[in-house]
VEXBADO-261066 format. One line per 4 residues: number of its first residue (from 1); their letters; for each residue x, y, z of C-alpha. Coordinates in steps of 0.25 Angstrom, whole numbers. Layout:
NUM) a) X,Y,Z; ...
REM end
This chain:
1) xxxx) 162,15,3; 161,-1,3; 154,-5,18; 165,-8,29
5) xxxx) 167,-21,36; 170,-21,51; 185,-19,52; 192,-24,65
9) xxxx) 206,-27,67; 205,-42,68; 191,-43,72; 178,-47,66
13) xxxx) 163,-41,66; 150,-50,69; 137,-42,66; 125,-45,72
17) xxxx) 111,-44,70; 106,-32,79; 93,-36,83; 97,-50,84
21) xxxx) 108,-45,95; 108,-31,95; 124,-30,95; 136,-32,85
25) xxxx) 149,-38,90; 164,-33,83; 175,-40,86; 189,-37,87
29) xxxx) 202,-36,95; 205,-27,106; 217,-18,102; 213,-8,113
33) xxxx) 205,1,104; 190,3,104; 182,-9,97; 167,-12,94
37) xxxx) 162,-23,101; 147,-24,96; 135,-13,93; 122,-14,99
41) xxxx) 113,-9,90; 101,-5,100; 91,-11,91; 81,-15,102
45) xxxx) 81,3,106; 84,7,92; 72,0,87; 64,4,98
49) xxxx) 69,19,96; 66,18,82; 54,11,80; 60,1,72
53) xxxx) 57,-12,83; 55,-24,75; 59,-21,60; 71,-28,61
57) xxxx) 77,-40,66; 90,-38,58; 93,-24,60; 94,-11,70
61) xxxx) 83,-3,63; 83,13,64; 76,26,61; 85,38,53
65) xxxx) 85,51,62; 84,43,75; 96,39,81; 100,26,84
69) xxxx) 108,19,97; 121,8,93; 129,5,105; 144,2,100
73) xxxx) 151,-7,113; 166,-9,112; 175,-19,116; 187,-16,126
77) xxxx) 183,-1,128; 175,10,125; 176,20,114; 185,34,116
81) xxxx) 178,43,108; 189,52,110; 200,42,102; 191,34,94
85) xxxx) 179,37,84; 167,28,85; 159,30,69; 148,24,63
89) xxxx) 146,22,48; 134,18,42; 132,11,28; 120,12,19
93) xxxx) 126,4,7; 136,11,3; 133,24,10; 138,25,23
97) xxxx) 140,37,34; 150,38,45; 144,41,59; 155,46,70
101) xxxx) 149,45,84; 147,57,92; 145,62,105; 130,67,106
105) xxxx) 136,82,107; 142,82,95; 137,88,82; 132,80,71
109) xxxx) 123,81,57; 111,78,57; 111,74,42; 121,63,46
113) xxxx) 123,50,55; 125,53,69; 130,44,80; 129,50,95
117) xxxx) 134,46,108; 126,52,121; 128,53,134; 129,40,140
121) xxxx) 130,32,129; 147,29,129; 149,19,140; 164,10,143
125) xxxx) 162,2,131; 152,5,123; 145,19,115; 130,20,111
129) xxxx) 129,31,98; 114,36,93; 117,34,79; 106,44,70
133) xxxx) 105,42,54; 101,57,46; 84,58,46; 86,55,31
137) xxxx) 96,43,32; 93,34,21; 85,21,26; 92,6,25
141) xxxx) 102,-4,32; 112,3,35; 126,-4,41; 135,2,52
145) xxxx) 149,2,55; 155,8,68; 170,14,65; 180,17,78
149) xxxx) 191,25,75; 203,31,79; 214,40,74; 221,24,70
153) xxxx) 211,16,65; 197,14,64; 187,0,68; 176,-1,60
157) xxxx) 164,-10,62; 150,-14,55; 142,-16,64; 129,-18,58
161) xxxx) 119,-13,52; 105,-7,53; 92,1,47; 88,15,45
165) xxxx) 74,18,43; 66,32,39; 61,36,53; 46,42,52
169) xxxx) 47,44,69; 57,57,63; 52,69,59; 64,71,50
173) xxxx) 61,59,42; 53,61,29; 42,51,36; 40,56,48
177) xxxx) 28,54,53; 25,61,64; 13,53,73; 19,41,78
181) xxxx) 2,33,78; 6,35,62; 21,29,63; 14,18,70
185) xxxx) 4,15,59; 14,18,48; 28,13,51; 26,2,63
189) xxxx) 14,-5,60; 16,-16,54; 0,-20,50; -8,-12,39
193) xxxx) -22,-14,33; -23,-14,19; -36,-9,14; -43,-16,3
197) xxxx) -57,-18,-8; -65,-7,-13; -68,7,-6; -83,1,-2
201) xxxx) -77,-12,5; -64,-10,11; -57,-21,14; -42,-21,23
205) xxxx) -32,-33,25; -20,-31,34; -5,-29,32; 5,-35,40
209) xxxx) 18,-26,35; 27,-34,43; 38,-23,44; 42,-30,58
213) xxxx) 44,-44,51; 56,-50,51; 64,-46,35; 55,-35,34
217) xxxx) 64,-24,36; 75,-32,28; 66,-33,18; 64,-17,15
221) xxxx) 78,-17,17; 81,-25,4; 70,-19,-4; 76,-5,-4
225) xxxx) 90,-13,-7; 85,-20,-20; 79,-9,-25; 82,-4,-37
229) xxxx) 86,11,-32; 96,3,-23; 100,-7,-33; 103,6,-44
233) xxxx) 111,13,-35; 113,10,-20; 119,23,-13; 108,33,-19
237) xxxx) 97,23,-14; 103,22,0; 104,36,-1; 90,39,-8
241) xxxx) 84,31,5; 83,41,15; 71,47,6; 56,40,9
245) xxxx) 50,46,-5; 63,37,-11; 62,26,-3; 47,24,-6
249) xxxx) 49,23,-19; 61,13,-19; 52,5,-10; 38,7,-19
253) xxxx) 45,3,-30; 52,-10,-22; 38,-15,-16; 36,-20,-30
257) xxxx) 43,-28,-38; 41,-22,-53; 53,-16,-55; 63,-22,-45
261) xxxx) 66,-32,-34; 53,-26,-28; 46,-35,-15; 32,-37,-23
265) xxxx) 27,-41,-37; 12,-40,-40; 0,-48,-45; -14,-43,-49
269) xxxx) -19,-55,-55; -18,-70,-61; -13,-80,-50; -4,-78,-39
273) xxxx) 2,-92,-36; 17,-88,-39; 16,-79,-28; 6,-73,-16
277) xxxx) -7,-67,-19; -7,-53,-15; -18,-54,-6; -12,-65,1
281) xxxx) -1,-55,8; -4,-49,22; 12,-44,24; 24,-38,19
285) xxxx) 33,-47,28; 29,-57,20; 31,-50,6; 46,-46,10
289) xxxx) 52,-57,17; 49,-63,3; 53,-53,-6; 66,-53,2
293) xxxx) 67,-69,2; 66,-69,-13; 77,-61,-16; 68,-49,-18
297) xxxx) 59,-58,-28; 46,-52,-29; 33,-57,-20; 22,-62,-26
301) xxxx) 12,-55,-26; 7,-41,-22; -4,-32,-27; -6,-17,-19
305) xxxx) -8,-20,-5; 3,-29,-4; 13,-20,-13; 9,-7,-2
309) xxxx) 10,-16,10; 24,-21,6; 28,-5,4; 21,0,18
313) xxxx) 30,-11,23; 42,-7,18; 40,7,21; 35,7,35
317) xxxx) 48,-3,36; 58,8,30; 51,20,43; 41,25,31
321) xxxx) 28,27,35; 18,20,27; 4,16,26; -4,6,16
325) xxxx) -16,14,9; -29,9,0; -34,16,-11; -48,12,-15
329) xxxx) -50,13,-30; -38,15,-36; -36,20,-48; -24,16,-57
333) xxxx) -22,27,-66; -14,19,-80; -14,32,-87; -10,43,-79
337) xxxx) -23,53,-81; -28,51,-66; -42,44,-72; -45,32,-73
341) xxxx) -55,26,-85; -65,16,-81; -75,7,-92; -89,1,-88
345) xxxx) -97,-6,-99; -112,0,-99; -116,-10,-92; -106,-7,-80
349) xxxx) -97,-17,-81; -82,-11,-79; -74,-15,-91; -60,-15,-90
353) xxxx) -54,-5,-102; -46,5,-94; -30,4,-90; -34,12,-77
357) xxxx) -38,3,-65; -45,7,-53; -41,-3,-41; -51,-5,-29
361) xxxx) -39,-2,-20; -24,1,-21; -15,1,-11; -3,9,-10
365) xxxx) 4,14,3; 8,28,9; 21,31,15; 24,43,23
369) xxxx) 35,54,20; 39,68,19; 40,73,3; 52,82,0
373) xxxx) 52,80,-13; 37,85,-13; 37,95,-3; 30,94,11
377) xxxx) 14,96,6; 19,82,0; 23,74,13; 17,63,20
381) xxxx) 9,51,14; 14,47,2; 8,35,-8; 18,24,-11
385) xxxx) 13,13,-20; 21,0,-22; 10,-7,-33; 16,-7,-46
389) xxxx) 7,2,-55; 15,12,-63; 29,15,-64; 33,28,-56
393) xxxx) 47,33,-60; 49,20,-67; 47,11,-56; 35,4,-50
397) xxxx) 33,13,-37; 22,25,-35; 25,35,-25; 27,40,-17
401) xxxx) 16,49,-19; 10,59,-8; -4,58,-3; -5,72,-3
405) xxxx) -1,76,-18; -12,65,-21; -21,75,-14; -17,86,-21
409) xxxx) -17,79,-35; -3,84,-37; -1,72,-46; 15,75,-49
413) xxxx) 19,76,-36; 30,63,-35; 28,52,-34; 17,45,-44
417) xxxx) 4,55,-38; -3,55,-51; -3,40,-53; -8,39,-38
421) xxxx) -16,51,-37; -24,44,-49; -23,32,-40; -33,38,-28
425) xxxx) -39,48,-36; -41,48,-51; -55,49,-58; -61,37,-64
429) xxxx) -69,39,-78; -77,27,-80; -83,25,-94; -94,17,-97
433) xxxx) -92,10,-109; -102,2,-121; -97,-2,-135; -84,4,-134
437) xxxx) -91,18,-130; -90,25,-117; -103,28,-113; -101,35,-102
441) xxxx) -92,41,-91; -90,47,-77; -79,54,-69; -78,46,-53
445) xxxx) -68,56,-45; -69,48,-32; -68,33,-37; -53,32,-37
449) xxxx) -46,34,-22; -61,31,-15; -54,28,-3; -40,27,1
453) xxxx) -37,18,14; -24,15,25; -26,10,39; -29,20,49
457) xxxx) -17,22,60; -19,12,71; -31,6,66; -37,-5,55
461) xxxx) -48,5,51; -44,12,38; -41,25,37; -45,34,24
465) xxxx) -33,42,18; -43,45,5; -42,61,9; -30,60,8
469) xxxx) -28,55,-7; -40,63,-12; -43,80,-11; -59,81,-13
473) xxxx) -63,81,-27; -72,92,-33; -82,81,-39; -88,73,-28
477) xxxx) -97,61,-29; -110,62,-27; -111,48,-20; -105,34,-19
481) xxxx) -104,31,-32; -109,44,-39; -99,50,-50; -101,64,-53
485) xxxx) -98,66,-69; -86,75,-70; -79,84,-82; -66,85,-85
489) xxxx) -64,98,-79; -69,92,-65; -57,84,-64; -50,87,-50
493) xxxx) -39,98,-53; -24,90,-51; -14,95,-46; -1,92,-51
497) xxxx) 13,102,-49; 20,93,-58; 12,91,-70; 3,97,-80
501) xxxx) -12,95,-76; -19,83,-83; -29,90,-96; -41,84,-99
505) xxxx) -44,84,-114; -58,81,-117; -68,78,-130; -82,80,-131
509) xxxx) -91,70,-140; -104,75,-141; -113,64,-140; -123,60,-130
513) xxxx) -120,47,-119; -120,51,-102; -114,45,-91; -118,50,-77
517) xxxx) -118,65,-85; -128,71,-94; -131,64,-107; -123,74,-117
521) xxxx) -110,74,-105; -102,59,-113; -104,53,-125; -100,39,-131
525) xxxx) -86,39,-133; -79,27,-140; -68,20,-128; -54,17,-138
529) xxxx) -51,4,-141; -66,2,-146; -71,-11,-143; -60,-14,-136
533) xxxx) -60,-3,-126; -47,-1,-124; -46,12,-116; -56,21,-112
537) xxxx) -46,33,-111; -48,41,-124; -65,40,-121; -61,45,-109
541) xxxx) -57,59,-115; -68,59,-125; -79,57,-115; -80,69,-104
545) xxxx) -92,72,-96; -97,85,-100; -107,95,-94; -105,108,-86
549) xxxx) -93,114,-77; -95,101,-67; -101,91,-76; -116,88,-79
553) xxxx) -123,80,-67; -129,65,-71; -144,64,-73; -141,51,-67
557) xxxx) -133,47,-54; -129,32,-52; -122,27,-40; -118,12,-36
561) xxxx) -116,7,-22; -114,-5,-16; -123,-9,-4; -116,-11,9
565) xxxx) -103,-19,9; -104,-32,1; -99,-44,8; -95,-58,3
569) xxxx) -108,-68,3; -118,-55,1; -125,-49,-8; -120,-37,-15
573) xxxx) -129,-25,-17; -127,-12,-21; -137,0,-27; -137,9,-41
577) xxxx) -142,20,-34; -148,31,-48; -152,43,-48; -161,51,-61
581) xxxx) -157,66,-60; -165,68,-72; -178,73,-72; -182,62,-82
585) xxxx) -185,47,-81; -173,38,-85; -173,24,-90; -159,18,-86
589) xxxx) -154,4,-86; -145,1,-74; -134,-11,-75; -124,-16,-64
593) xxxx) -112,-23,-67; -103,-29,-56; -88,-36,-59; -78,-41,-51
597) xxxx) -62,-36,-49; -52,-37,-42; -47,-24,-35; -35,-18,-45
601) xxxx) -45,-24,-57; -54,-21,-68; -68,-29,-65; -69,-42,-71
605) xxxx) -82,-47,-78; -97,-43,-71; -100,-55,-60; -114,-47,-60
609) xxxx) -123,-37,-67; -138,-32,-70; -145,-21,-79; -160,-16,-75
613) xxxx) -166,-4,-81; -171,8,-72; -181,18,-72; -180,32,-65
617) xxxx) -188,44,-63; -183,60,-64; -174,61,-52; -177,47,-46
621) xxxx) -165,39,-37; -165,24,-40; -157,14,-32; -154,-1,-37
625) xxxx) -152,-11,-28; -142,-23,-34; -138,-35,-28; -128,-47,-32
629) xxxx) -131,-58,-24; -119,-67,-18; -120,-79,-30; -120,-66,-41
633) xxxx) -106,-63,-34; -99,-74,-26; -93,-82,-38; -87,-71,-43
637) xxxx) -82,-64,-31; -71,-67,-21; -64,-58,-9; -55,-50,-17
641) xxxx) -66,-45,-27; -72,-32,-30; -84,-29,-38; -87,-19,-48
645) xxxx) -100,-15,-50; -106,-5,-59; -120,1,-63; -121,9,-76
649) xxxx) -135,15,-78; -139,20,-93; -149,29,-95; -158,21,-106
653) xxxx) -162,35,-114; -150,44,-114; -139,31,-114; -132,41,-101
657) xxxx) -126,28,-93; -121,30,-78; -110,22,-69; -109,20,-55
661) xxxx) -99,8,-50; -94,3,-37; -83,-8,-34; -84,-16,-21
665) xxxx) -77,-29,-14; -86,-38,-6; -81,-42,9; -76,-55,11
669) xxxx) -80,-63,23; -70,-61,34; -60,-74,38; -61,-74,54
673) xxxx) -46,-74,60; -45,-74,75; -31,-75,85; -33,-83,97
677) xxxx) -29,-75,109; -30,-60,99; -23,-53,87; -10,-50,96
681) xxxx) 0,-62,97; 14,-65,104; 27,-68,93; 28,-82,92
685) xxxx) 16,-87,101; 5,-95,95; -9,-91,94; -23,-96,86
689) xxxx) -29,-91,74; -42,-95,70; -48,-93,57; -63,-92,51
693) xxxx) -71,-92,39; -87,-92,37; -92,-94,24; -102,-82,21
697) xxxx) -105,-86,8; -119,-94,5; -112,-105,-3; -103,-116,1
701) xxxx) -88,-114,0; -80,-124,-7; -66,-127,-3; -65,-116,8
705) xxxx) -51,-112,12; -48,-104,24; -33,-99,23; -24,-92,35
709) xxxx) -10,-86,34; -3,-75,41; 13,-72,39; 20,-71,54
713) xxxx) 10,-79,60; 7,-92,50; 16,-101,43; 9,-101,29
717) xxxx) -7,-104,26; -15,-112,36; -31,-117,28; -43,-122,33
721) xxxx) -51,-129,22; -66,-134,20; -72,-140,7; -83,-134,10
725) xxxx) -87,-122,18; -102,-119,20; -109,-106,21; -108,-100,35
729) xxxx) -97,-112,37; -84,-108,45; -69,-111,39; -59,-109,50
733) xxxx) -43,-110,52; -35,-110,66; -20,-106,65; -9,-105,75
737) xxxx) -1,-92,72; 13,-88,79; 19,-74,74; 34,-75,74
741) xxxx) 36,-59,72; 29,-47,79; 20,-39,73; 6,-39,63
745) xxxx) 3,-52,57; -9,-56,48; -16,-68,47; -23,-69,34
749) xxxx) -35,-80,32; -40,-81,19; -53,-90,12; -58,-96,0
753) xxxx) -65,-105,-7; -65,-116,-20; -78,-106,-23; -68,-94,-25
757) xxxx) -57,-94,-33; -49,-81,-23; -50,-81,-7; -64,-77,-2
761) xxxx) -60,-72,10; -47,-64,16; -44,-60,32; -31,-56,38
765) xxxx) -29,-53,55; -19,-45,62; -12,-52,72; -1,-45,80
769) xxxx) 12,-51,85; 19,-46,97; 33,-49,100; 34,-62,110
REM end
């Protein structure tokens, strides 16, 4: 059916903005029959009842399940109900339903739209109905009509429109969440931490979600309307929409812009000039009012964070609850056989030969909802993640996938659990390689999903969700940084209901080279490609640890750490710590390699190394202190960086060689930011910002640039500049900030230098806006 247009005998309609006047006036002539004057859409109590205040400045916005007030006023006189019929008739595209309204005592279905009239609530002239969508109403803009009819004839007006959300305040709606401290957190906060670096130096930067801006809920609107399920066929998308598991996906898919009209295109490398670097972003707003200005034209540019933020956004927008999680070490599984190959040289450099990837941290989100398809042991937190890394159905979505069949290794449950599950909880099998031979290999079961991070409820502190992910291996470490060696048959058993259990085909060279085993447990293997060292992969098979029903212990233990946590302007130490289990004395020769990366990269080429042969006695433990001083490091370092260092110890008589490796940022010194008067402001009142950098490092800094911008509070980027700024010297920057919208708002102050060639230093601040 096409959508009707108001239809009055010689009359006209004028539609009105309901939050900008909160009634819609009709007009016509007075032929002694019942006529709509206007309908106050209640939006102030609606919005109140339905914990939907401030998403929209456009529209009445509404919860499905949860009735709803409109109070219809009429011109010369009241309605009769006993002569004329008063329906409403709501349109979702093409879709609509008719809705006659009833007396409260009348029965009605629970499956369809009800509008009810109580006890007080029919007065002269006009009629207030609770009007109730079905728990599982599809979620849109939806337009409504209002019908009076009579045995004769029938008036029939469109009186507006407005917007259904999921409701997870109702225990019928597949994302109830029952405890209203997480409905707070998960639905109506609009500011989020984002947890970043490695597992030994956790870093955080805030997220303003922005889902009270003004366009933002407009926004999330569009994007379900572009989409390419929508664009294919209309009526089964609005239909498909009452479904969260369905929606996720559309929207997943819709946060990126690789197969579609999707809100964010991204960038890992080379220059980001067309566009905004990715670590330039502090809030979605930002992002959407963009994307929807441009015609749905890609924003430039995103990496992980930003593509997670953008879809807790959108979700907590649409009533889905949602939180941003970290994953420390990462793993990107390109083959699909849950390891991941990793290549050192002998000398413990990390060489870059493998298609896997391990990245420091990888950020994804969770959304809450109940799983029918799966079955109720299924329900709950489910992983949706918006980075485009592998095609899942044919598109560029993954998820969403439940946390608990992550747990249970039962890697076919839907949607993408194997290529996540490998994600948090693969093995890594690092090789150590020399003249186009693997000279040895270990199994780490623990290095993949170290730590798994979201922001505790109500606080800024972090709270750890690893347990969660990760059941308790069998094979234990022994310490930081010690490996265990491991068999094939040790392998953590996998569940998977849907299909065949992953084999494990083995061949046995017999000749003699160890690697944290007994010397007769790996030999030398050829890696194929030859010189080129293509792929480690087929090695891989031809190389399994040997020994009895557990493995053969090491002779020798070899573990890394890093001392304390390494800050910008310090020295970095860290210890070899060795241990002889033989009962022999062991000549070894010890090297240390250290290179720089970035967090989603193979390291680049060593910035620092050194060799030094050792002596041990039978059963002696044998620490090695190194150091690399600030001039070893700050030319090649900046704020971003991690380092990757790794020791590989070889036994000078048997040729047995052994790795241990940590990776590592170091700490940025901190950007002072302080609001005169506190972190809580009025709307549209001035306040004071002031702004600080010391220079910590022992050198002067040429060209020093101190750099402040915050979106809601700032008009574009205010700088302070110095030619030269000298150790211990300040750089400071006052700013006058007015918010025009309530809400969370960052201000982000950033440094550098001529010296650097990337910012130095990067703060934000959370500042707070009440409604004047």
């Amino acid at each position: 059916m096409p959508f009707i247009p108001p239809v009055t005998c010689n009359s006209c309609c004028q539609t009105m903005d309901c939050m900008q006047q909160t009634t819609h006036h009709l007009c016509g002539t007075d032929d002694g029959h019942c006529r709509l004057r206007l309908v106050n859409f209640e939006g102030h109590e609606n919005h109140i009842s339905h914990e939907t205040q401030g998403l929209s400045r456009k529209h009445l916005v509404v919860r499905r399940g949860k009735p709803f007030k409109l109070t219809l006023l009429f011109r010369s006189r009241s309605w009769n109900p006993h002569t004329e019929n008063v329906v409403l008739e709501v349109w979702l595209g093409d879709l609509s339903e008719r809705i006659p309204v009833q007396f409260y005592d009348e029965r009605s279905d629970p499956q369809r739209w009800t509008a009810k009239i109580y006890p007080g609530d029919m007065n002269p002239q006009s009629v207030t109905a609770h009007v109730c969508s079905p728990v599982l109403s599809s979620v849109g803009l939806y337009h409504l009509l209002v019908h009076i009819e009579t045995i004769k004839s029938r008036r029939s007006y469109a009186v507006g429109s407005f917007v259904l959300l999921f409701n997870p305040w109702l225990e019928e709606d597949p994302v109830y969440m029952p405890l209203d401290v997480h409905l707070q957190e998960y639905i109506k906060s609009d500011y989020g931490l984002v947890y970043m670096g490695t597992h030994l130096n956790v870093g955080r930067r805030p997220w303003a979600f922005g889902q009270y801006e003004p366009g933002v809920l407009e926004a999330c609107l569009t994007l379900l309307q572009v989409s390419p399920q929508h664009l294919r066929d209309k009526d089964k998308d609005y239909i498909l929409r009452a479904d969260p598991v369905y929606l996720s996906r559309v929207i997943c898919a819709m946060v990126n812009c690789n197969d579609d009209l999707g809100i964010v295109e991204g960038k890992w490398h080379g220059s980001y000039k067309d566009g905004v670097k990715p670590t330039e972003w502090s809030g979605s707003a930002d992002i959407l009012h963009q994307w929807v200005s441009s015609n749905c034209s890609p924003v430039r540019y995103g990496q992980c964070w930003v593509y997670a933020s953008v879809l807790c956004t959108v979700m907590r927008v649409l009533g889905i609850p949602s939180r941003v999680v970290t994953v420390f070490n990462a793993a990107h599984d390109g083959d699909g056989n849950l390891k991941i190959e990793e290549c050192y040289s002998s000398t413990g450099e990390k060489l870059n030969l493998s298609k896997d990837s391990i990245w420091n941290f990888h950020v994804f989100v969770e959304c809450w909802m109940r799983r029918p398809d799966l079955g109720a042991g299924f329900d709950g937190w489910q992983v949706v993640d918006p980075t485009p890394q592998e095609r899942s159905a044919g598109i560029f979505c993954c998820g969403p996938c439940p946390v608990a069949a992550i747990q249970r290794r039962s890697i076919g449950t839907p949607y993408d659990t194997s290529f996540i599950y490998a994600s948090v909880d693969a093995n890594v099998i690092r090789l150590i390689v020399r003249d186009g031979l693997v000279v040895g290999r270990k199994v780490d079961t623990e290095w993949v999903g170290q730590l798994i991070y979201t922001k505790r409820i109500g606080s800024d502190s972090p709270e750890n969700l690893t347990h969660t992910y990760k059941s308790k291996k069998r094979d234990q470490p022994a310490g930081p940084g010690r490996h265990s060696p491991i068999c094939s048959k040790d392998f953590p058993p996998i569940y998977c209901p849907f299909v065949e259990p992953p084999t494990f085909k083995m061949k046995v060279i017999p000749e003699t080279a160890g690697f944290m085993s007994t010397p007769s447990a790996l030999q030398s293997s050829p890696v194929v490609g030859g010189a080129g060292l293509t792929s480690p992969c087929s090695a891989l098979q031809s190389t399994p640890v040997l020994g009895g029903t557990g493995g053969t212990s090491p002779s020798l233990e070899v573990s890394l750490s890093i001392d304390g946590v390494p800050s910008v302007g310090e020295s970095i130490s860290m210890s070899v710590t060795v241990t002889n289990q033989s009962s022999s004395p062991r000549v070894l020769m010890e090297h240390v390699n250290a290179q720089l990366k970035e967090y989603n990269k193979n390291p680049q080429e060593s910035f620092w190394k050194t060799h030094k042969e050792v002596h041990m006695q039978p059963g002696e433990v044998l620490t090695l202190h190194h150091t690399i001083s600030l001039s070893e490091y700050e030319s090649a370092l900046a704020g971003d960086d991690i380092v990757n260092v790794a020791v590989v110890i070889k036994d000078v008589r048997t040729k047995e060689r052994f790795l241990a490796m940590q990776e590592f940022n170091i700490g940025s010194p901190q950007i002072d930011i302080e609001i005169e008067g506190g972190d809580t402001i009025q709307m549209k009142e001035q306040h004071t910002a002031q702004l600080f950098f010391i220079n910590k490092y022992t050198k002067p800094l040429n060209g020093a640039v101190l750099t402040v911008q915050g979106s809601g509070l700032l008009q574009g980027k205010h700088e302070a500049r110095l030619v030269l700024l000298q150790p211990g010297a300040k750089i400071e920057k006052t700013v006058s900030i007015m918010a025009t919208s309530p809400g969370t708002k960052l201000l982000m102050a950033t440094f550098s230098h001529s010296n650097s060639s990337s910012i130095v230093s990067r703060s934000f601040h959370k500042v707070s806006v009440m409604d004047a």
